[in-house]
Backbone as XML, in Angstrom:
<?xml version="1.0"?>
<chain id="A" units="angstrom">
  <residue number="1" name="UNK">
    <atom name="N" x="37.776" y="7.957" z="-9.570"/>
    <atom name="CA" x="37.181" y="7.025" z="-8.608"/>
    <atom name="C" x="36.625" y="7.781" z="-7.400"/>
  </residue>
  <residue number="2" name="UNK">
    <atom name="N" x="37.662" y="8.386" z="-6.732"/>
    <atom name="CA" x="36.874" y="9.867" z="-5.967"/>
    <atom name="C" x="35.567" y="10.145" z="-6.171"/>
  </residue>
  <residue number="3" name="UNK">
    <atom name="N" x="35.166" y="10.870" z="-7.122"/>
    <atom name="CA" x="34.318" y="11.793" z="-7.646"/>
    <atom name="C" x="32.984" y="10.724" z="-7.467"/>
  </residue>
  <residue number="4" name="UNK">
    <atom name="N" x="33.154" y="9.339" z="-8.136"/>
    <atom name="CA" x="31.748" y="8.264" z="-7.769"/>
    <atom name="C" x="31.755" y="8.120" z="-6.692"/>
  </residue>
  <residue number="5" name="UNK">
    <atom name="N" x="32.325" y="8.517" z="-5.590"/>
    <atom name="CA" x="32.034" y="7.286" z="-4.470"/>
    <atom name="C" x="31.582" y="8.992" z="-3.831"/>
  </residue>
  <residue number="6" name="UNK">
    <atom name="N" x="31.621" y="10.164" z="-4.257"/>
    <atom name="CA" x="31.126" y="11.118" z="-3.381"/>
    <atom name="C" x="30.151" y="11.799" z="-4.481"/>
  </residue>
  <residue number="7" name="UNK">
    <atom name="N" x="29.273" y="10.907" z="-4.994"/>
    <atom name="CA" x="28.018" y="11.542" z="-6.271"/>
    <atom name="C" x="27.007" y="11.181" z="-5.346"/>
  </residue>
  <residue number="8" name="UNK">
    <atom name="N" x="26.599" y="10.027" z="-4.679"/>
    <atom name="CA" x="25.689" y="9.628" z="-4.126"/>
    <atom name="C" x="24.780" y="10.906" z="-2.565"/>
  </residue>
  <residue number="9" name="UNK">
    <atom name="N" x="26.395" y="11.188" z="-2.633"/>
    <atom name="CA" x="26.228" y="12.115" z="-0.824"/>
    <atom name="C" x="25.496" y="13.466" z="-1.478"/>
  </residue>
  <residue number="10" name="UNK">
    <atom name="N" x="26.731" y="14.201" z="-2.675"/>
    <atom name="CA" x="26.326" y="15.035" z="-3.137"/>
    <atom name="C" x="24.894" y="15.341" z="-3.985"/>
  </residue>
  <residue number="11" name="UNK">
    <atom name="N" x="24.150" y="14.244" z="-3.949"/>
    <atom name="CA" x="23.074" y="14.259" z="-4.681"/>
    <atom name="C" x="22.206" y="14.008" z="-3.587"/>
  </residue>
  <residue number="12" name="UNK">
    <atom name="N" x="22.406" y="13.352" z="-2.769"/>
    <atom name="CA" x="21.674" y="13.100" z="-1.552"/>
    <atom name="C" x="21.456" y="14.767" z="-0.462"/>
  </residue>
  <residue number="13" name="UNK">
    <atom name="N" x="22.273" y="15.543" z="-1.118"/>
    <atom name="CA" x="21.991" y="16.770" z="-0.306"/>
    <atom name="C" x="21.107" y="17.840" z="-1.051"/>
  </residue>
  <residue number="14" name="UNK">
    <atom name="N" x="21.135" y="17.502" z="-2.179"/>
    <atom name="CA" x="21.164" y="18.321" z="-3.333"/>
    <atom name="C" x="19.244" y="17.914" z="-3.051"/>
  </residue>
  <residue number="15" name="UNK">
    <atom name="N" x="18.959" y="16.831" z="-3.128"/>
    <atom name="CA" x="17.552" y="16.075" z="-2.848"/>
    <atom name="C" x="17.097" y="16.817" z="-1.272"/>
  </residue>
  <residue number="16" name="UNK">
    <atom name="N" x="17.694" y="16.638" z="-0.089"/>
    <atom name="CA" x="17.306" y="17.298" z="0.843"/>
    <atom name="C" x="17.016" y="18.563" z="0.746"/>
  </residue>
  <residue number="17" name="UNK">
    <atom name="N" x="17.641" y="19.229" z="-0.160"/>
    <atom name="CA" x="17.242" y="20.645" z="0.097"/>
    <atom name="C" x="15.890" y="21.472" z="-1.471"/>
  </residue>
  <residue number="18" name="UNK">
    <atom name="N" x="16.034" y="20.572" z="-2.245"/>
    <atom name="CA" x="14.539" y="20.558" z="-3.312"/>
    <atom name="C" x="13.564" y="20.036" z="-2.507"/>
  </residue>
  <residue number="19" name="UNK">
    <atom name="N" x="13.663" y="19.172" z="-2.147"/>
    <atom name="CA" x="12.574" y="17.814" z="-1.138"/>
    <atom name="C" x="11.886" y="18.736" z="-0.195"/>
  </residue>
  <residue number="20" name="UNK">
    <atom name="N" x="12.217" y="19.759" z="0.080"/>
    <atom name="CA" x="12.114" y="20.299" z="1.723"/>
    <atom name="C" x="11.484" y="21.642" z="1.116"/>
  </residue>
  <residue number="21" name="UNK">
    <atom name="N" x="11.839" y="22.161" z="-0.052"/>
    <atom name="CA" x="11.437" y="22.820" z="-0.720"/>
    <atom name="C" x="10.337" y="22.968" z="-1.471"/>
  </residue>
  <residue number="22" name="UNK">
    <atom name="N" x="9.985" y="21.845" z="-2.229"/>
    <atom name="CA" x="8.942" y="20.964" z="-2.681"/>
    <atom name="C" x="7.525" y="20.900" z="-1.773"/>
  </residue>
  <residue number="23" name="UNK">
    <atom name="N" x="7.903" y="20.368" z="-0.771"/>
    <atom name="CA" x="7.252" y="19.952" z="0.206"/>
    <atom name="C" x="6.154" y="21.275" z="0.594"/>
  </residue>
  <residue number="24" name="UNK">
    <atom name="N" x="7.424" y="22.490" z="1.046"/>
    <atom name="CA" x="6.487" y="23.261" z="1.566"/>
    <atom name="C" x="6.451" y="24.320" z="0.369"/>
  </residue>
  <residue number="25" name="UNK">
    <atom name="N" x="6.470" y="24.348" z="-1.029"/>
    <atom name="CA" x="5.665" y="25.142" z="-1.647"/>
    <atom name="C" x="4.413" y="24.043" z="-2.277"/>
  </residue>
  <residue number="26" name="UNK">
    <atom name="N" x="4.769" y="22.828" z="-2.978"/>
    <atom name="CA" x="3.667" y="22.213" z="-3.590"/>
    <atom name="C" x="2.975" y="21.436" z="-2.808"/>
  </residue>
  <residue number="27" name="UNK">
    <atom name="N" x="2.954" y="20.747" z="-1.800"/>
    <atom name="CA" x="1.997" y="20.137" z="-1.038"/>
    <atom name="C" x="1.007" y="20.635" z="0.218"/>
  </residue>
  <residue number="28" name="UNK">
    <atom name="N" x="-0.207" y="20.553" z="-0.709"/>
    <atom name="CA" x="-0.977" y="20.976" z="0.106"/>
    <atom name="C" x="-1.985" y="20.337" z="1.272"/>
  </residue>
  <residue number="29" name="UNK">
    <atom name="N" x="-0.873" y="19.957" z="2.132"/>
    <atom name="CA" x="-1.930" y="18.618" z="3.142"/>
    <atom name="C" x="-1.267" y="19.256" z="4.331"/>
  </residue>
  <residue number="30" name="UNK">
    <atom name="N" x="-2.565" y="19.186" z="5.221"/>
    <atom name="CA" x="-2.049" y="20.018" z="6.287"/>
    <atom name="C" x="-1.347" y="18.548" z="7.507"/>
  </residue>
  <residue number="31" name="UNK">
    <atom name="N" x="-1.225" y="17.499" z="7.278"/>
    <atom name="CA" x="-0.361" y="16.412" z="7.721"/>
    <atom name="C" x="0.918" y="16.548" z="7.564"/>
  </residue>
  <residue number="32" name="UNK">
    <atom name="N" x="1.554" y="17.211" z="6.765"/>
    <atom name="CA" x="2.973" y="17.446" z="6.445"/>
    <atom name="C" x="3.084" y="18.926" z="6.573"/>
  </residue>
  <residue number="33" name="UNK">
    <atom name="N" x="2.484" y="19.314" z="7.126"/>
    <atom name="CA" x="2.480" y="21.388" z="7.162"/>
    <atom name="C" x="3.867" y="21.253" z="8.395"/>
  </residue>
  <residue number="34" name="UNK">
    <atom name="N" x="4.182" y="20.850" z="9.083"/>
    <atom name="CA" x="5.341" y="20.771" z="10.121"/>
    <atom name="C" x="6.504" y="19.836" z="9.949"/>
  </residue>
  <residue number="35" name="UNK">
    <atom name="N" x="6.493" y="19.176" z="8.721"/>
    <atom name="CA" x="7.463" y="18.200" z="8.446"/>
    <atom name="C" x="8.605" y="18.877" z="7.884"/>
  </residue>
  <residue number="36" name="UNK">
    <atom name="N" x="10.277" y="18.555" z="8.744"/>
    <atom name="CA" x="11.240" y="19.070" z="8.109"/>
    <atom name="C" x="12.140" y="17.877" z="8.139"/>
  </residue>
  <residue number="37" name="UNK">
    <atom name="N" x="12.954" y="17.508" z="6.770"/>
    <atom name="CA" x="13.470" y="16.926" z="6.433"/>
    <atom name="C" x="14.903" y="16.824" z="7.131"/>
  </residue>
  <residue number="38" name="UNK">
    <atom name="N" x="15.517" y="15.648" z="7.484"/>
    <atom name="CA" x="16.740" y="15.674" z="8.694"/>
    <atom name="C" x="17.641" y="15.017" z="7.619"/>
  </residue>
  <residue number="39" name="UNK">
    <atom name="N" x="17.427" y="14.090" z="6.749"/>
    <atom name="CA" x="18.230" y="13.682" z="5.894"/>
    <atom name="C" x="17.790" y="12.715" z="4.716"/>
  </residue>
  <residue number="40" name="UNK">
    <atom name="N" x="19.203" y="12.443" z="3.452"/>
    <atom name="CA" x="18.629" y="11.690" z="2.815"/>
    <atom name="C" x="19.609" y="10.622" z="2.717"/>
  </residue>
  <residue number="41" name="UNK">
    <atom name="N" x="19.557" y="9.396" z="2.474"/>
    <atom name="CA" x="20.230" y="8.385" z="1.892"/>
    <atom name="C" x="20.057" y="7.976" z="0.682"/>
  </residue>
  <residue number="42" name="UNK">
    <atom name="N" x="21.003" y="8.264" z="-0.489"/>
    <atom name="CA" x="20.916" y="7.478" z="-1.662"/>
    <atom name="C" x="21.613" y="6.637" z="-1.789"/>
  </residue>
  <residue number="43" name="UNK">
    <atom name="N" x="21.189" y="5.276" z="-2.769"/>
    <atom name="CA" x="21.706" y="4.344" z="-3.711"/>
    <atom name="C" x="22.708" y="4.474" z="-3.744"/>
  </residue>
  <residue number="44" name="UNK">
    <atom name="N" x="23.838" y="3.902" z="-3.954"/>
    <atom name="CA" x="25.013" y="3.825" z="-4.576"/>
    <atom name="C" x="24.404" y="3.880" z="-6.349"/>
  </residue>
  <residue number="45" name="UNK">
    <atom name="N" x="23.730" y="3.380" z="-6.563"/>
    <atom name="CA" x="23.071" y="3.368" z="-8.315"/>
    <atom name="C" x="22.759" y="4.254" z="-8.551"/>
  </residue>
  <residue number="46" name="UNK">
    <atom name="N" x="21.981" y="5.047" z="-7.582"/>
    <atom name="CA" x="21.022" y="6.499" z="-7.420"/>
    <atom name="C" x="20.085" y="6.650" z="-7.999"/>
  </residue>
  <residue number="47" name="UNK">
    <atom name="N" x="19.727" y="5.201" z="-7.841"/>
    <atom name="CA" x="18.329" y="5.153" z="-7.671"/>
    <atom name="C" x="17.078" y="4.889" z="-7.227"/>
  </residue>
  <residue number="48" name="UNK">
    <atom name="N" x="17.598" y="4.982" z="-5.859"/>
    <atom name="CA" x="16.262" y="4.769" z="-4.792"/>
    <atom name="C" x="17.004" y="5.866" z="-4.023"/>
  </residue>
  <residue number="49" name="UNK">
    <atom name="N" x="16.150" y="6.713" z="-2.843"/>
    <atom name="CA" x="16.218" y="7.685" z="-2.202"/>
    <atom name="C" x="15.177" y="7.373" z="-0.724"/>
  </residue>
  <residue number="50" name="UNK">
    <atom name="N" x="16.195" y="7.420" z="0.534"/>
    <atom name="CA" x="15.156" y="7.026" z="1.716"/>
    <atom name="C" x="15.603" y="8.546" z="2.293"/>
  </residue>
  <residue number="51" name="UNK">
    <atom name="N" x="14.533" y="9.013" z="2.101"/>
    <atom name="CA" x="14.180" y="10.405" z="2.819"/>
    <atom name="C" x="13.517" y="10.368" z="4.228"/>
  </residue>
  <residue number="52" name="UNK">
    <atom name="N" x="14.578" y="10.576" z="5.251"/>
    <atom name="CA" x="14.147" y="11.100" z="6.227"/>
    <atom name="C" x="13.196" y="12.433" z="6.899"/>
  </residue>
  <residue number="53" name="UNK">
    <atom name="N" x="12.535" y="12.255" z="7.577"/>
    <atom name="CA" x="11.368" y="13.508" z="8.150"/>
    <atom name="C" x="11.858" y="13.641" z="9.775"/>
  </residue>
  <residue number="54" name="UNK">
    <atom name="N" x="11.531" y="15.008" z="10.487"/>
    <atom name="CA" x="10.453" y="14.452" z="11.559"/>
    <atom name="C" x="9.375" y="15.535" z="11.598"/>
  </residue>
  <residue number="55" name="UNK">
    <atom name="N" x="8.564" y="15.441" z="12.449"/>
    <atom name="CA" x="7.877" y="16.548" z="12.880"/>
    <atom name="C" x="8.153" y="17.629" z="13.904"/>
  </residue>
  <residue number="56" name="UNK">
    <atom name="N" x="8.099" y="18.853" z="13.625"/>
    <atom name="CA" x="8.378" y="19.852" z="14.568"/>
    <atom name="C" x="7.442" y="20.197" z="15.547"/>
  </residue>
  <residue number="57" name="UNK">
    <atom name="N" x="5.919" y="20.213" z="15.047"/>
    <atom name="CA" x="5.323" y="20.453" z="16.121"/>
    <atom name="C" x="5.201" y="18.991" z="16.790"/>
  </residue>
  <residue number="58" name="UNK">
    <atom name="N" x="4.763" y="18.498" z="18.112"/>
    <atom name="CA" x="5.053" y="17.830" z="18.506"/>
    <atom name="C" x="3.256" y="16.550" z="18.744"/>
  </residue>
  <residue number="59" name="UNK">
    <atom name="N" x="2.501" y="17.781" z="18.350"/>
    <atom name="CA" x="1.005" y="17.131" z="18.250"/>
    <atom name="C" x="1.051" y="16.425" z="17.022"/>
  </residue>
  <residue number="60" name="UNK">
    <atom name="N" x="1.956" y="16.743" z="15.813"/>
    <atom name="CA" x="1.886" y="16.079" z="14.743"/>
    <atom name="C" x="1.793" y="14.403" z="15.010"/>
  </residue>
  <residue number="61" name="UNK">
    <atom name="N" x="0.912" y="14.199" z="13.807"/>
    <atom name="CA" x="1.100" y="12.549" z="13.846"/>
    <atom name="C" x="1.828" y="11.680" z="12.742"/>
  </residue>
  <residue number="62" name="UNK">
    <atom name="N" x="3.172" y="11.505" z="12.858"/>
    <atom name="CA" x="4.128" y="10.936" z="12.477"/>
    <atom name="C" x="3.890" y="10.517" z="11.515"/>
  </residue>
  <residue number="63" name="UNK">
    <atom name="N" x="2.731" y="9.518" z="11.815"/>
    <atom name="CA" x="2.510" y="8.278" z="10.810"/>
    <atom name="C" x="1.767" y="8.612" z="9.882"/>
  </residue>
  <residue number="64" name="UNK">
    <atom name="N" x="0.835" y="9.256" z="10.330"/>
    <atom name="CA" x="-0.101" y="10.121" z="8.902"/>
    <atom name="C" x="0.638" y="10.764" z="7.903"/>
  </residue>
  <residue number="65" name="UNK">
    <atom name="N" x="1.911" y="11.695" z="8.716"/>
    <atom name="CA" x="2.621" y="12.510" z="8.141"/>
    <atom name="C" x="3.129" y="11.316" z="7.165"/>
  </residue>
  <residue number="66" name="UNK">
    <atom name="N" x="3.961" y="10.500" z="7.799"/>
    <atom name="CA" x="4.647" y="9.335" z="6.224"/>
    <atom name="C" x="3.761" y="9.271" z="5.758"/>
  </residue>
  <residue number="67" name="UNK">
    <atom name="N" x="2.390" y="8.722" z="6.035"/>
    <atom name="CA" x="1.457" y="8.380" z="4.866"/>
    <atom name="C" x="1.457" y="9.329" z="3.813"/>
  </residue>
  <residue number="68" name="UNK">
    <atom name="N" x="1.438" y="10.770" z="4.540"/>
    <atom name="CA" x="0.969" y="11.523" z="2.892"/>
    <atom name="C" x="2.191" y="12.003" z="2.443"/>
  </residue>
  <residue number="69" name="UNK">
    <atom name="N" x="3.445" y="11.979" z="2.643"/>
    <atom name="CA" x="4.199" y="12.180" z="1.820"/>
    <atom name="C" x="4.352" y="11.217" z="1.337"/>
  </residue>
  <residue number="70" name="UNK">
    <atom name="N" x="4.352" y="9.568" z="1.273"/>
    <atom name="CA" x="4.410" y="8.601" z="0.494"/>
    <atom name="C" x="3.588" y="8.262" z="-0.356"/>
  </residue>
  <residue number="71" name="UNK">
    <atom name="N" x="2.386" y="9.030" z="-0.063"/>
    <atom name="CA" x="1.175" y="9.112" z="-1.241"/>
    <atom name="C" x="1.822" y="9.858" z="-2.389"/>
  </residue>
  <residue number="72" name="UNK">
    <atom name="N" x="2.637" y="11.308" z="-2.013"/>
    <atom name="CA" x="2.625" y="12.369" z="-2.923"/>
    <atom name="C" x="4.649" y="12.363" z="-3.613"/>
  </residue>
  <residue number="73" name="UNK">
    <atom name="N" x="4.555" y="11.109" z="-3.146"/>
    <atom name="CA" x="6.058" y="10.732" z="-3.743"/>
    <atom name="C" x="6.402" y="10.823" z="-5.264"/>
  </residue>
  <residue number="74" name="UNK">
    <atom name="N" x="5.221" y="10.100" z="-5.891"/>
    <atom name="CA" x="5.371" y="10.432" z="-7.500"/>
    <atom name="C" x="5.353" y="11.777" z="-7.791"/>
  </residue>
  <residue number="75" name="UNK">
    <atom name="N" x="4.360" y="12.540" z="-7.253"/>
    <atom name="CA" x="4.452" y="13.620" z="-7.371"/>
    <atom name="C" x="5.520" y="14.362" z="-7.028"/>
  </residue>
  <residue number="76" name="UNK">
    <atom name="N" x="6.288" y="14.325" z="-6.097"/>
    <atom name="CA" x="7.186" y="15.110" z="-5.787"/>
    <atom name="C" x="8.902" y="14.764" z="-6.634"/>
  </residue>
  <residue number="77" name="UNK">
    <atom name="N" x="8.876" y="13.392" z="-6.738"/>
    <atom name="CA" x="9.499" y="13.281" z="-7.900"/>
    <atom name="C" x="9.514" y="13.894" z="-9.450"/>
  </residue>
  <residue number="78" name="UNK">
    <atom name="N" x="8.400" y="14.090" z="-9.975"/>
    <atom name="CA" x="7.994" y="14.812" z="-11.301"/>
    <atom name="C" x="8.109" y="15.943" z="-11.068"/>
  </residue>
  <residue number="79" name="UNK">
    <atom name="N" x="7.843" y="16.670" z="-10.089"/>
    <atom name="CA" x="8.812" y="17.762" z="-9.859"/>
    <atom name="C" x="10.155" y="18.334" z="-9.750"/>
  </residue>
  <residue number="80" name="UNK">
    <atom name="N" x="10.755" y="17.375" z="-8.559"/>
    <atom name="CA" x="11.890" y="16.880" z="-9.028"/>
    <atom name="C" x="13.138" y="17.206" z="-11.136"/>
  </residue>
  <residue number="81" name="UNK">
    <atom name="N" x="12.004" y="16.409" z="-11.261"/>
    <atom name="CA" x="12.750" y="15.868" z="-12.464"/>
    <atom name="C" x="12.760" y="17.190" z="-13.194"/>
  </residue>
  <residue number="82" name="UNK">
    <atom name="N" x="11.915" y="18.154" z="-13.266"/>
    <atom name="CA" x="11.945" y="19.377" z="-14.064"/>
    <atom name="C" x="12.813" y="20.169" z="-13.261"/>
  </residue>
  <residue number="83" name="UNK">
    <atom name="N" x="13.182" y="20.343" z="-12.018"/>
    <atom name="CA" x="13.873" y="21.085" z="-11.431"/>
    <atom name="C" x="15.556" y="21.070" z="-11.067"/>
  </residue>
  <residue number="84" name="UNK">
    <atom name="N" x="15.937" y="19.255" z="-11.044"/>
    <atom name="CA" x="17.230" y="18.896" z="-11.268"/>
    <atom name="C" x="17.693" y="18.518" z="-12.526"/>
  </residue>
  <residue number="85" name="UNK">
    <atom name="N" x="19.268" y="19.000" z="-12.701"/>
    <atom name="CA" x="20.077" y="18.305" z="-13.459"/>
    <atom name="C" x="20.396" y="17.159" z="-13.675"/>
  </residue>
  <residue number="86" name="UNK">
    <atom name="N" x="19.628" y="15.837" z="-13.214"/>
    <atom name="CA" x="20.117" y="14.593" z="-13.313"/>
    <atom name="C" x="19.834" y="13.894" z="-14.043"/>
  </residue>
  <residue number="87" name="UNK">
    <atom name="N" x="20.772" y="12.565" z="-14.586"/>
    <atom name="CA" x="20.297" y="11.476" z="-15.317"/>
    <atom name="C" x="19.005" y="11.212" z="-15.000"/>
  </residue>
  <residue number="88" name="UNK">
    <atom name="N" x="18.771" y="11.185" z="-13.771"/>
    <atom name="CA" x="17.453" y="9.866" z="-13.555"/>
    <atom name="C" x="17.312" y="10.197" z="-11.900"/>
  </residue>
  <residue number="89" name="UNK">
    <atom name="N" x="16.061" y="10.671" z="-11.174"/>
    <atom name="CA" x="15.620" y="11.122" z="-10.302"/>
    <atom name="C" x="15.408" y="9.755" z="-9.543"/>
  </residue>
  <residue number="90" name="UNK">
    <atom name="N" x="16.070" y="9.770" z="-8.462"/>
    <atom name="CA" x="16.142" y="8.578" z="-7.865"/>
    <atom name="C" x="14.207" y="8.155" z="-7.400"/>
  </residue>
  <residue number="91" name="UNK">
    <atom name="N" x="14.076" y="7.276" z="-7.190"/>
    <atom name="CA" x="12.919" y="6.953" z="-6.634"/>
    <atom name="C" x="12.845" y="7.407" z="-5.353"/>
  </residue>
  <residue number="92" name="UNK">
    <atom name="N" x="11.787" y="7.525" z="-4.834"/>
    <atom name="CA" x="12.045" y="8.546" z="-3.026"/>
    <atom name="C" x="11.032" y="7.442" z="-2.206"/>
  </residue>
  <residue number="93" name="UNK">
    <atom name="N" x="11.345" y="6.901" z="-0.949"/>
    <atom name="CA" x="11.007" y="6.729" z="0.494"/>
    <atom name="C" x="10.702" y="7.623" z="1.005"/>
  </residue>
  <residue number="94" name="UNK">
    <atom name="N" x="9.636" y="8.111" z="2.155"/>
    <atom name="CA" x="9.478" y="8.834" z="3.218"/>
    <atom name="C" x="9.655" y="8.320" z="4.904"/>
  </residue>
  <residue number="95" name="UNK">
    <atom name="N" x="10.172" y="8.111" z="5.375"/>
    <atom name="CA" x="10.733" y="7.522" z="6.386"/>
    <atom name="C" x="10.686" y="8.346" z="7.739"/>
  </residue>
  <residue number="96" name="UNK">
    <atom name="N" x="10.013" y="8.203" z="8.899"/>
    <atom name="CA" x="10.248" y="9.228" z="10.225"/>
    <atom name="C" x="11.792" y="8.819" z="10.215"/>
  </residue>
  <residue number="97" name="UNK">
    <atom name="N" x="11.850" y="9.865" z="11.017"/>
    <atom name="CA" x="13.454" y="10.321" z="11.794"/>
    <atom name="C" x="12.774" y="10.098" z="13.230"/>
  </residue>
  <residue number="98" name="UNK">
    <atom name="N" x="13.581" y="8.968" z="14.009"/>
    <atom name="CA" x="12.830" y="8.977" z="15.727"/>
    <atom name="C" x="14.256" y="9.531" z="16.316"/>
  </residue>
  <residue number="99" name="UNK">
    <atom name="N" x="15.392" y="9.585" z="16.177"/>
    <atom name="CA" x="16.258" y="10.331" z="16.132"/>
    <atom name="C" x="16.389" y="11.516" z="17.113"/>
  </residue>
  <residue number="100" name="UNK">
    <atom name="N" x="16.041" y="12.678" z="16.517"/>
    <atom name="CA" x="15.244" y="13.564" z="16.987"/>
    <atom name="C" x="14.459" y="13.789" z="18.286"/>
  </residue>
  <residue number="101" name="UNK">
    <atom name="N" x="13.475" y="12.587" z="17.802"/>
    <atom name="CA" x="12.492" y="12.398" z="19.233"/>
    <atom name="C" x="13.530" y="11.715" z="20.626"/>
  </residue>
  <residue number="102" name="UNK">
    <atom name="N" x="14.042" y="10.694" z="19.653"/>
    <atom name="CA" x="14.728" y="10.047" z="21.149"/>
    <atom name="C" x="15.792" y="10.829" z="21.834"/>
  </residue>
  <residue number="103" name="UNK">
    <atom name="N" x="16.686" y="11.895" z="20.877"/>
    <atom name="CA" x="17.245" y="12.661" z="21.523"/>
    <atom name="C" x="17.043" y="13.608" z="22.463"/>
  </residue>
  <residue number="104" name="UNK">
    <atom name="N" x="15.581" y="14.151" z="21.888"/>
    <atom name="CA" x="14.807" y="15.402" z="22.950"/>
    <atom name="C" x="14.899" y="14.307" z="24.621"/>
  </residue>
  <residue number="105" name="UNK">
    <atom name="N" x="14.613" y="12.690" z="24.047"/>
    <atom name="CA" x="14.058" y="12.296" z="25.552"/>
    <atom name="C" x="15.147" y="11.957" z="26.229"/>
  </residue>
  <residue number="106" name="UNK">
    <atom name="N" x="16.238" y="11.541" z="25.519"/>
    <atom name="CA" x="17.581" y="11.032" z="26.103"/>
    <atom name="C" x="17.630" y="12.612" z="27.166"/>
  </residue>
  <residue number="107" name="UNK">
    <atom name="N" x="17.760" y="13.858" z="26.348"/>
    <atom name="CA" x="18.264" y="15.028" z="26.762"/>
    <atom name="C" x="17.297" y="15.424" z="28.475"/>
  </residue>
  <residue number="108" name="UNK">
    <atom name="N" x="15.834" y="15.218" z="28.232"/>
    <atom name="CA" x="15.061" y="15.030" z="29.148"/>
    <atom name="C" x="15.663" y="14.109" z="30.779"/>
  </residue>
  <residue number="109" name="UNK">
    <atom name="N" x="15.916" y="12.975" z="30.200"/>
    <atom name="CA" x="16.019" y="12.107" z="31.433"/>
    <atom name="C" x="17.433" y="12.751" z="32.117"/>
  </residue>
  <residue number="110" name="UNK">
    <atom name="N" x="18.354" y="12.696" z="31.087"/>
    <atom name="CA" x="19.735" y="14.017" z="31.682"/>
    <atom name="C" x="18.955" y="15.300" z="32.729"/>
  </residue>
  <residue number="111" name="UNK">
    <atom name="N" x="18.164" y="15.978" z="32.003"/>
    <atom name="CA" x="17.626" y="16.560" z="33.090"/>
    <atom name="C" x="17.309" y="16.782" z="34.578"/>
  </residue>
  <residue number="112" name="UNK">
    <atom name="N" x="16.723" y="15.517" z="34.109"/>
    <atom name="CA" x="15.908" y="15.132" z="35.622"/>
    <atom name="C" x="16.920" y="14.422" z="36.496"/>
  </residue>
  <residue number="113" name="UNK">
    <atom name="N" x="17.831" y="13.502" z="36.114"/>
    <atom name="CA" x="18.861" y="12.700" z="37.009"/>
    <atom name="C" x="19.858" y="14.796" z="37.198"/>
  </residue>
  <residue number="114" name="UNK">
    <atom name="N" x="19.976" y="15.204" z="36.417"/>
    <atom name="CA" x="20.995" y="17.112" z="37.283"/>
    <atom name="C" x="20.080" y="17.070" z="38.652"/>
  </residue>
  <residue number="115" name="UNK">
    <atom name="N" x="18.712" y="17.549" z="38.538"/>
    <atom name="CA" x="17.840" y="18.004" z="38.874"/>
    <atom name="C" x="17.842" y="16.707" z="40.693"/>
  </residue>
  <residue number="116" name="UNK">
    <atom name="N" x="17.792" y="15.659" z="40.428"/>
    <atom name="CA" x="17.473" y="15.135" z="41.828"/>
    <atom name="C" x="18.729" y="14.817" z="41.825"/>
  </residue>
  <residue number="117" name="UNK">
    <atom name="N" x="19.794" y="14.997" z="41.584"/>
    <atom name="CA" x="21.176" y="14.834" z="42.079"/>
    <atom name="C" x="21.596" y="16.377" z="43.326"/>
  </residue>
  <residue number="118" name="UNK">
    <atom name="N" x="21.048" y="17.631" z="42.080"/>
    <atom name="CA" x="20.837" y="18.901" z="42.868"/>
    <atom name="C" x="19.954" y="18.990" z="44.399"/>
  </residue>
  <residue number="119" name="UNK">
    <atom name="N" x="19.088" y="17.822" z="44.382"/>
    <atom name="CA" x="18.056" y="18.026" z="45.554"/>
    <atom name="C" x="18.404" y="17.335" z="46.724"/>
  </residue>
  <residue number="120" name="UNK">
    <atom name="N" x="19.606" y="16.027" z="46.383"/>
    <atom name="CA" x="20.380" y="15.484" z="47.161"/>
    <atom name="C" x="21.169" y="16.037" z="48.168"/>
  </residue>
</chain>
C-alpha cells in the first residue's frame, strides 16, 4: 500500500527531470529557450501530468512560453514514451509557476520596508 501512494511523486520527479531535459535538447522555439521546470503534479491514475514552468530571464513572456510548450506537448510526450519505463506516459499540462515571481516580489517589498526602517 506504501509503494502506490508514493508511485505518483516518484514518477512525478522522474517526469521533471526528462521534461526539462526534453525541453532543452528537442525543442526548438526560442519562447521556451529560458523555461525551467519548478515542478510536476501527477494523477493519482498517472495519467494526466500538470507541469509546472517559470521563466528565468525575466523579459520572457510567460504566456507565449505556455503556449508553445502546450503546442509541443504531444510531442514531448512521444518522446517521453521511448525514453521511460512506464505503463503509460501520463498526458502533460504546461502551467506557469507565479510562485517564483511572487516570491522575488514578496522578497523585494521586505527590502524596501529594511531599507526605510534603516533611514528612520
Amino acid at each position: 500500500m506504501h509503494q502506490e501512494t508514493n508511485r505518483p511523486r516518484r514518477v512525478a520527479h522522474l517526469l521533471q527531470r526528462e521534461v526539462a531535459n526534453l525541453i532543452k535538447r528537442e525543442v526548438n522555439d526560442p519562447r521556451v529557450q529560458h523555461v525551467t521546470i519548478t515542478s510536476v503534479e501527477v494523477s493519482r491514475d498517472l495519467s494526466r501530468a500538470k507541469v509546472f514552468f517559470t521563466c528565468l530571464d525575466t523579459d520572457s513572456d510567460a504566456k507565449a512560453a505556455e503556449k508553445a510548450l502546450n503546442h509541443a506537448k504531444d510531442y514531448l510526450r512521444h518522446h517521453l514514451k521511448s525514453r521511460l519505463d512506464l505503463r503509460g506516459v501520463p498526458h502533460l499540462r504546461f502551467v506557469y509557476d507565479e510562485s517564483v515571481e511572487r516570491g522575488a516580489h514578496i522578497s523585494e517589498l521586505i527590502d524596501r520596508a529594511i531599507r526605510r526602517d534603516a533611514e528612520d
